[in-house]
N, CA, C and O atoms as a DFTB+ gen file, in Angstrom:
444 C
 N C O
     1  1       0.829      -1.188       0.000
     2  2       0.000       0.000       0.000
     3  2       0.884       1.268       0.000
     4  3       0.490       2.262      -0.609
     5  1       1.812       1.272       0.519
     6  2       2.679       2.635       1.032
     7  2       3.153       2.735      -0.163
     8  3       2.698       3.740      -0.709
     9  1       4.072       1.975      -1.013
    10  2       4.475       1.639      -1.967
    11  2       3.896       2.734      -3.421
    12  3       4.490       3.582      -4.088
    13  1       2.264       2.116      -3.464
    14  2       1.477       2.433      -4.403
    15  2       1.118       4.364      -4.214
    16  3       0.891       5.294      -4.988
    17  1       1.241       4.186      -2.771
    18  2       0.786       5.805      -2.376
    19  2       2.059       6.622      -2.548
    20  3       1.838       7.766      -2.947
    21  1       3.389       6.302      -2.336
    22  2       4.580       6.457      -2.881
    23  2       4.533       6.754      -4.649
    24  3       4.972       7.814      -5.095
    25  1       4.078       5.920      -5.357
    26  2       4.339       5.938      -6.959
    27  2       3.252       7.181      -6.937
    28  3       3.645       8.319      -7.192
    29  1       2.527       7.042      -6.772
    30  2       1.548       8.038      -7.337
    31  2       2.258       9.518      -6.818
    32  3       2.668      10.233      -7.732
    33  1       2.362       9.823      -5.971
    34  2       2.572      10.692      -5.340
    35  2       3.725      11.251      -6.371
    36  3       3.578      12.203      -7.137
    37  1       5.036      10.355      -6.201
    38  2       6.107      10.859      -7.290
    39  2       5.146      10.867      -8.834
    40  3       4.997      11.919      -9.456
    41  1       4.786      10.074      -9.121
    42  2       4.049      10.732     -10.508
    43  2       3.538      11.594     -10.860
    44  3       3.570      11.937     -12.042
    45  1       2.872      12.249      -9.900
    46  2       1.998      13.788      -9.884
    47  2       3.055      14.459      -9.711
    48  3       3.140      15.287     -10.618
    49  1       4.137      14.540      -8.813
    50  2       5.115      15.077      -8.890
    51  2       5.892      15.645     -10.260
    52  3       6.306      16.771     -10.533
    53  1       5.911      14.498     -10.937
    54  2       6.944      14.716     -11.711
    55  2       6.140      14.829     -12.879
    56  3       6.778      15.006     -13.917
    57  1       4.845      14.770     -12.979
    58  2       4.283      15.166     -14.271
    59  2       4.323      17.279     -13.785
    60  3       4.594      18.238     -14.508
    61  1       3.949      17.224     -12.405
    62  2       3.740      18.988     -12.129
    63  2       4.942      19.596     -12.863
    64  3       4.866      20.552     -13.635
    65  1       6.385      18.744     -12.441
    66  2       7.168      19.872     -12.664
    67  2       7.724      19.991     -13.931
    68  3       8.242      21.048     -14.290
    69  1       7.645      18.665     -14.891
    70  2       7.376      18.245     -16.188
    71  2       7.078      19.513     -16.751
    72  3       7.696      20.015     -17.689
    73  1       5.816      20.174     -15.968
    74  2       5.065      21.594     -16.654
    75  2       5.404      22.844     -16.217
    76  3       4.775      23.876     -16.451
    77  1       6.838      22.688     -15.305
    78  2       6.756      24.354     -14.327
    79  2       8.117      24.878     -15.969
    80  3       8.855      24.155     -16.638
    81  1       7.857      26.427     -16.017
    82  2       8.527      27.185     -16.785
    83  2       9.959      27.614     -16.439
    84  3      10.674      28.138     -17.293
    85  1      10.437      27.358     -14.995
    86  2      11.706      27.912     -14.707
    87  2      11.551      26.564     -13.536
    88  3      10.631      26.248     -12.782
    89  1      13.100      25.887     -13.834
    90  2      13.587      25.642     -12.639
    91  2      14.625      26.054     -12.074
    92  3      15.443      26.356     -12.943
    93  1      15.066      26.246     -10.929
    94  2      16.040      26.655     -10.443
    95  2      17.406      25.811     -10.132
    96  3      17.508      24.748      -9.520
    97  1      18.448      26.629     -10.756
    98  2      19.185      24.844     -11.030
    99  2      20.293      25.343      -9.624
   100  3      21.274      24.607      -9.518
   101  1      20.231      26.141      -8.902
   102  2      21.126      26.256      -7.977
   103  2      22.451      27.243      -8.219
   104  3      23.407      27.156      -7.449
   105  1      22.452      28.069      -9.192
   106  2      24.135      28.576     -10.048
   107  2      24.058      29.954      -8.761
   108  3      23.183      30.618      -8.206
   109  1      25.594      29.839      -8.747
   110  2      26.282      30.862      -8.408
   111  2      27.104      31.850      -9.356
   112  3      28.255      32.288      -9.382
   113  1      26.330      31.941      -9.868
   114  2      26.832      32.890     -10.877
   115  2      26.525      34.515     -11.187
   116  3      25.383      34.765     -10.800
   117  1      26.950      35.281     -11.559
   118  2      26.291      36.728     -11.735
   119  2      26.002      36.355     -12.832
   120  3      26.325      35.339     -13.447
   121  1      25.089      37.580     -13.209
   122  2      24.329      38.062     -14.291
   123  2      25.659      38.435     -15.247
   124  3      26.826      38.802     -15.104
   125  1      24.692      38.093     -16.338
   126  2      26.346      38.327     -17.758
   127  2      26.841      39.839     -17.799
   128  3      28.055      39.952     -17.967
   129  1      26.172      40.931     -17.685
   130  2      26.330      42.475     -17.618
   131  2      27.453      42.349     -16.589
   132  3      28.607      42.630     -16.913
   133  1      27.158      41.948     -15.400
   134  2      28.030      42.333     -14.256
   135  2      29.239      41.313     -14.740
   136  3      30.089      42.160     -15.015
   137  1      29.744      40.283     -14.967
   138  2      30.261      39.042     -14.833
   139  2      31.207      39.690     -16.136
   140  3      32.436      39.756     -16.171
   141  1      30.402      40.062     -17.002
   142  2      31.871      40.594     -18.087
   143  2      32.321      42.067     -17.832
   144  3      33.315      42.551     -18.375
   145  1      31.517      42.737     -16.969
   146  2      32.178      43.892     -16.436
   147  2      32.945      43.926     -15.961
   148  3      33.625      44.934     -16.150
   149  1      33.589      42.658     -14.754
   150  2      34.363      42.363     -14.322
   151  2      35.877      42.464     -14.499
   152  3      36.166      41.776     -15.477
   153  1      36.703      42.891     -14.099
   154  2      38.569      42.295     -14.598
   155  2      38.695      40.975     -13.632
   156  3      38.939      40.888     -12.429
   157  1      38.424      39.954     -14.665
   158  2      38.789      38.471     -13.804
   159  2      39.989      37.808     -14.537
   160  3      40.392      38.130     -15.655
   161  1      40.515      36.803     -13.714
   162  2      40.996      36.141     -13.974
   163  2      41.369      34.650     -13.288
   164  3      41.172      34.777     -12.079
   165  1      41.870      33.169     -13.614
   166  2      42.292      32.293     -13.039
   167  2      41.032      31.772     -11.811
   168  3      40.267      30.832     -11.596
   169  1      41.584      33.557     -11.024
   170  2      41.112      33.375      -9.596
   171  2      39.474      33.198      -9.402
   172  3      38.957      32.835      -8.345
   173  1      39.030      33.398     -10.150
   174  2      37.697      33.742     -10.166
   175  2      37.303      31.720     -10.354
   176  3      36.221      31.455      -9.831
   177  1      37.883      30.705     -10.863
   178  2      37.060      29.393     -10.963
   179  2      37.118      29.176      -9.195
   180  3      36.133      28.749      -8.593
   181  1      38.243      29.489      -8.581
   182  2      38.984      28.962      -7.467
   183  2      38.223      30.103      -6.206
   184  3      38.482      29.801      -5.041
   185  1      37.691      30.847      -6.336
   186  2      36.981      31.756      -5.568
   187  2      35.492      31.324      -5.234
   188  3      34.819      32.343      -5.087
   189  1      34.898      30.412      -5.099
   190  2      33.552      30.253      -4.350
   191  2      33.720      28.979      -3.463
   192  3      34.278      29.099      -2.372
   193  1      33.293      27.848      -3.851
   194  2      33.701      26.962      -2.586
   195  2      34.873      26.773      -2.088
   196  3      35.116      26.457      -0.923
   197  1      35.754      26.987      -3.081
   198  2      37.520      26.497      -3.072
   199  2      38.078      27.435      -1.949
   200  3      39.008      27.172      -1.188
   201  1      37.331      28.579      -1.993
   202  2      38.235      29.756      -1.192
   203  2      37.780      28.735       0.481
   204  3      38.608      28.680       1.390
   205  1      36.805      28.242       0.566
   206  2      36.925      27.408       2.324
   207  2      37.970      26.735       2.707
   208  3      38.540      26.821       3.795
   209  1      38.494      25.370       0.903
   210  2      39.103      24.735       1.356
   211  2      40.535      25.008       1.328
   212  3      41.373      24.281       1.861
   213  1      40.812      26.185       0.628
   214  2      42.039      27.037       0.466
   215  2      42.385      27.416       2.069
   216  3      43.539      27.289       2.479
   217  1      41.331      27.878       2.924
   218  2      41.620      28.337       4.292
   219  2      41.722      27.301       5.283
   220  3      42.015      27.514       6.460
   221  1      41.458      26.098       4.747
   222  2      41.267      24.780       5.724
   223  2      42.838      24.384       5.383
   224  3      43.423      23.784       6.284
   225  1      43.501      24.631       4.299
   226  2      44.471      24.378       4.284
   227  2      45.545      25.211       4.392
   228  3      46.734      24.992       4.159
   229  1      45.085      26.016       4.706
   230  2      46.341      26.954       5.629
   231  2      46.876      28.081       5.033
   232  3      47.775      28.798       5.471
   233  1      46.073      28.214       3.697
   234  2      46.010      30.051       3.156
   235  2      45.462      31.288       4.225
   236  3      44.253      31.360       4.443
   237  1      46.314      32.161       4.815
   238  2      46.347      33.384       5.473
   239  2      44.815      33.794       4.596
   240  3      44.527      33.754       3.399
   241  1      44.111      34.154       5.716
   242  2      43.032      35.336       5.215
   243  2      43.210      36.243       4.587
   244  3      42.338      36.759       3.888
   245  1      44.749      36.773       4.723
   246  2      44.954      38.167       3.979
   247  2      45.083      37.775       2.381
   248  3      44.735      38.373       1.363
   249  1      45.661      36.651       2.580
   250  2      46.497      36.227       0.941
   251  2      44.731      35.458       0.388
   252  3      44.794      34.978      -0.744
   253  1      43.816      35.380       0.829
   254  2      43.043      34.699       0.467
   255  2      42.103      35.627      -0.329
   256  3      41.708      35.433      -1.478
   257  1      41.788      36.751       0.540
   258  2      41.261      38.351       0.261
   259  2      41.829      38.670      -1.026
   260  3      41.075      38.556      -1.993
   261  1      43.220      39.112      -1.255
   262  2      43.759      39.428      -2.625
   263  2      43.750      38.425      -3.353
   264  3      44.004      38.702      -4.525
   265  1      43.544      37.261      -3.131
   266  2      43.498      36.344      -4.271
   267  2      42.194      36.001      -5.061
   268  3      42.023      35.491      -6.168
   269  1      41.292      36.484      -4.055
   270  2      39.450      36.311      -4.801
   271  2      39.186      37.669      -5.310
   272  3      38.082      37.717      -5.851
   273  1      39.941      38.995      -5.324
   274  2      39.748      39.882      -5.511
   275  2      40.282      40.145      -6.866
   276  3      41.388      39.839      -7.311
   277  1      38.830      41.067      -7.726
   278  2      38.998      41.565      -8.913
   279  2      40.219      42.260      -9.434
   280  3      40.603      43.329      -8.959
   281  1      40.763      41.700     -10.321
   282  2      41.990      43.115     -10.259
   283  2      43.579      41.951      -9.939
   284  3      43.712      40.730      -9.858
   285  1      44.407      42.965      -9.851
   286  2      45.522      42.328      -8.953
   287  2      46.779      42.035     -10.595
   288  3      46.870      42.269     -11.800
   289  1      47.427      41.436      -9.537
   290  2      48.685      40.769     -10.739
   291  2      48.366      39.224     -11.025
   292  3      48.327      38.704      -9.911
   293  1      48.190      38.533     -11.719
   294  2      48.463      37.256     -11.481
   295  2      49.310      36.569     -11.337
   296  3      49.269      35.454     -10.817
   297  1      50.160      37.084     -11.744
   298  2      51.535      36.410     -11.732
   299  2      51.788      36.190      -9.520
   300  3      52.115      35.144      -8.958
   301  1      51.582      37.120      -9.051
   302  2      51.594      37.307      -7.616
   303  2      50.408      36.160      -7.194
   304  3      50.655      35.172      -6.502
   305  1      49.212      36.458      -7.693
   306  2      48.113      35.559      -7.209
   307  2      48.454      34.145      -7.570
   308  3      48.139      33.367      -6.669
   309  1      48.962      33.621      -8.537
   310  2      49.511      32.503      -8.622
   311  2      50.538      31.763      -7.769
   312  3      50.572      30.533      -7.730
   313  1      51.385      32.559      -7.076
   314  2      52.586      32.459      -6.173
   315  2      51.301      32.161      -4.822
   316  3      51.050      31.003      -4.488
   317  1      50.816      32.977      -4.370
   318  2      49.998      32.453      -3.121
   319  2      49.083      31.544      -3.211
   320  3      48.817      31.110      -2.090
   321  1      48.271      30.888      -4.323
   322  2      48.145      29.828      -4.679
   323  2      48.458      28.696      -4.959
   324  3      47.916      27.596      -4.858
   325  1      49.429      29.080      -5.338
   326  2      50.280      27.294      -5.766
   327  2      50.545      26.398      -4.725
   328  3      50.133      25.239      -4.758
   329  1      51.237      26.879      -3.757
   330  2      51.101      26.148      -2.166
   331  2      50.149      25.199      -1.622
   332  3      50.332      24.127      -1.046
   333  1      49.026      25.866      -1.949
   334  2      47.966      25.437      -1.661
   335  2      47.326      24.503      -2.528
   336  3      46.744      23.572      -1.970
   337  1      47.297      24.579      -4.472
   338  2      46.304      23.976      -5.183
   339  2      46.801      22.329      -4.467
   340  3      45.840      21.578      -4.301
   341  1      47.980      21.841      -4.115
   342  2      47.948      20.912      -4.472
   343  2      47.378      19.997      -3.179
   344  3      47.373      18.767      -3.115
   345  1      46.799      21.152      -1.957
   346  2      46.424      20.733      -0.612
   347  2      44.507      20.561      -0.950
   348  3      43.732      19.940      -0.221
   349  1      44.182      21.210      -2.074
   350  2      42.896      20.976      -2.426
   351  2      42.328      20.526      -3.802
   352  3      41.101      20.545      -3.901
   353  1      43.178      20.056      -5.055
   354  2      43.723      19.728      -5.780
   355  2      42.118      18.292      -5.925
   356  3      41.463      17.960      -6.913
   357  1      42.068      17.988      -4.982
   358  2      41.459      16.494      -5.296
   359  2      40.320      16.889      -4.550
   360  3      39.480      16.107      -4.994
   361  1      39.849      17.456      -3.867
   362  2      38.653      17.616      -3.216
   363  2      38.003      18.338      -4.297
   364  3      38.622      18.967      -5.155
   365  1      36.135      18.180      -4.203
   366  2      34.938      18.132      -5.166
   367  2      34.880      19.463      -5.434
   368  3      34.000      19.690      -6.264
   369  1      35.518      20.534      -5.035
   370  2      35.384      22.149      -5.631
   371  2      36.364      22.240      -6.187
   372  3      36.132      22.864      -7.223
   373  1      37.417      21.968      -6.118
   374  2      38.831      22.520      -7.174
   375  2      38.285      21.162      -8.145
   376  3      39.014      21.178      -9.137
   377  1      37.450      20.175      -8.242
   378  2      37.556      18.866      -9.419
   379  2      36.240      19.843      -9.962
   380  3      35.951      19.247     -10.999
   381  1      35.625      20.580      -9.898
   382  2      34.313      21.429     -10.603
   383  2      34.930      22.598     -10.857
   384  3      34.105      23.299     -11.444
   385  1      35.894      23.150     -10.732
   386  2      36.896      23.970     -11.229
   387  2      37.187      23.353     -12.418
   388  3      36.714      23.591     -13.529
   389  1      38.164      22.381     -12.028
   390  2      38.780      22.000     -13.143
   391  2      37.741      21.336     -13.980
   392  3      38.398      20.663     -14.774
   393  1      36.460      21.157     -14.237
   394  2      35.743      20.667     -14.880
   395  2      35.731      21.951     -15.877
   396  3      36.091      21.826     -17.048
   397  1      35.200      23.467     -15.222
   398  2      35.079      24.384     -16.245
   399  2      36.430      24.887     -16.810
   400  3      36.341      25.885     -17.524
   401  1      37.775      24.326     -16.599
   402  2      38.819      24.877     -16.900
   403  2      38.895      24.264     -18.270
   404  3      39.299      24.942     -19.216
   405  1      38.554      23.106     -18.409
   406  2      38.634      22.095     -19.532
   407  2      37.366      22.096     -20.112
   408  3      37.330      21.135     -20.881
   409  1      36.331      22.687     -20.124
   410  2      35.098      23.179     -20.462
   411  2      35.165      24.300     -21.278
   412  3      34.845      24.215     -22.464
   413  1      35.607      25.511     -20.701
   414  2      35.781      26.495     -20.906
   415  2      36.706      27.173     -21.757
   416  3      36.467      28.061     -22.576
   417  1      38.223      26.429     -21.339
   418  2      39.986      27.029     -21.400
   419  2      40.437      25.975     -22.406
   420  3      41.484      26.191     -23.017
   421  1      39.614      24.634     -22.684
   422  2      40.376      23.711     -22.977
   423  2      41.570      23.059     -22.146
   424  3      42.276      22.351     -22.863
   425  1      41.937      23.115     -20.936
   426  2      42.878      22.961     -19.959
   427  2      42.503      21.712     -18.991
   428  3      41.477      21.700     -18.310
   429  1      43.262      20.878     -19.007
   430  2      43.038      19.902     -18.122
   431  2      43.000      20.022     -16.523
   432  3      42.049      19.786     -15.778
   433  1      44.729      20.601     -16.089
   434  2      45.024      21.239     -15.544
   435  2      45.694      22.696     -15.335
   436  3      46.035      23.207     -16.401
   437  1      45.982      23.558     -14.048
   438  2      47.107      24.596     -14.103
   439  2      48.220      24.314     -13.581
   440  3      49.154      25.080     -13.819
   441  1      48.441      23.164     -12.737
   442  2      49.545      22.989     -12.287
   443  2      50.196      21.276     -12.740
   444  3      51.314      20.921     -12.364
């Protein structure tokens, strides 16, 4: 019985949303106006979840600040990074990084 009240239930379900006009897929992303207004670079794949595990692994707050920040040198932002990619390198936000690096850049890896 639970079973049957189970199927149905997901069926109405999934015929409703079958019909909804927007779903929300979860993106962290800006709007394209703002997002190419931007001066980005590198830092910007490695700046949303990565910047936690960048600090779990022992990137200074200060060096973490200039490194998610618009602008800058890269050549410098790369130096306070590198230390680190290879301490977060394998965990599920730098591997969705590197998904759009090779998406995006054609790039497998940066280091």
């Amino acid at each position: 019985m639970y079973s049957n009240q189970f199927d149905s239930a997901y069926k109405q379900l999934m015929e409703y949303m079958e019909n909804m006009k927007i779903v929300d897929t979860h993106e962290h992303l800006p709007a394209e106006e703002e997002r190419v207004a931007r001066n980005t670079d590198f830092s910007l794949l490695f700046s949303h979840y990565c910047s936690n595990d960048l600090q779990t692994a022992g990137m200074p707050q200060s060096s973490l600040n200039a490194f998610v920040a618009d602008g800058g040198d890269v050549k410098e932002k790369w130096e306070m990074f590198e230390p680190y990619y290879h301490l977060i390198h394998d965990g599920s936000y730098a591997h969705a990084a590197r998904i759009g690096m090779k998406r995006f850049y054609g790039m497998d890896d940066i280091a």
